[in-house]
N, C-alpha and C positions, 0 to 999 in steps of 0.2 A: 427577272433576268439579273443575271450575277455581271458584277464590273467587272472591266475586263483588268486584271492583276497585274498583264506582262506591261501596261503603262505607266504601274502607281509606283510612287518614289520608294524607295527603300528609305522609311523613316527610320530603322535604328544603323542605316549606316550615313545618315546625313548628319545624325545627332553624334556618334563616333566621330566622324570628318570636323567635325564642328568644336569638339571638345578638346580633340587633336591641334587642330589650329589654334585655341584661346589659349591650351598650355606653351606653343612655340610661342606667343605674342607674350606670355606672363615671362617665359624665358628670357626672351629680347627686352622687354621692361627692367626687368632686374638689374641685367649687365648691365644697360642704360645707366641707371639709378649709380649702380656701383660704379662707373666710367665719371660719370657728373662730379659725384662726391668726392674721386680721385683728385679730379681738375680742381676741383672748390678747394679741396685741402693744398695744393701746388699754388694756388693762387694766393692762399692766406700767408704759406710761408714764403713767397715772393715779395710779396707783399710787409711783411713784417723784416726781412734781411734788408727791403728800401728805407723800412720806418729807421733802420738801425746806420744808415749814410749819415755822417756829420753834415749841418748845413742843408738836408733836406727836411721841408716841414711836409708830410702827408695825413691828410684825415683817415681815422680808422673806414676800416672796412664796411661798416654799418652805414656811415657816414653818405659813402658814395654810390648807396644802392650797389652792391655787390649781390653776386649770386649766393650767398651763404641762406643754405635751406632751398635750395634749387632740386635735390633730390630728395625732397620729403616726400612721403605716402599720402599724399594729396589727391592724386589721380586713379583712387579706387574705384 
């Protein structure tokens, strides 16, 4: 006796659906990455305009655990 067909998934359109989704999710990553790196780089020269105050003493950047390398390609 033959399975019955009209119940069985459509494996090449789950794997479509599925390929579809991982490329929006790669998309949202990226901008992510590029959004972080933007702030990381605003932070540094915020950061360096305070270092340049007469009369203020700040540790670098490195110093106070800063997010620099926050959007590295870590999370592949």
């Amino acid at each position: 006796m033959l399975p019955n067909t009209d119940e069985a998934p459509d494996v090449r359109a789950i794997v479509m659906s599925l390929a579809a989704e991982a490329a929006s999710l790669d998309a949202h990553v990226r901008r992510l990455r590029e959004e972080i790196s933007a702030v990381d780089a605003r932070l540094d020269s915020v950061h360096e305009s305070l270092r340049g105050l007469p009369g203020l003493a700040l540790p670098g950047p490195d110093a106070i655990g800063g997010v620099n390398g926050a959007a590295s390609d870590s999370v592949d």
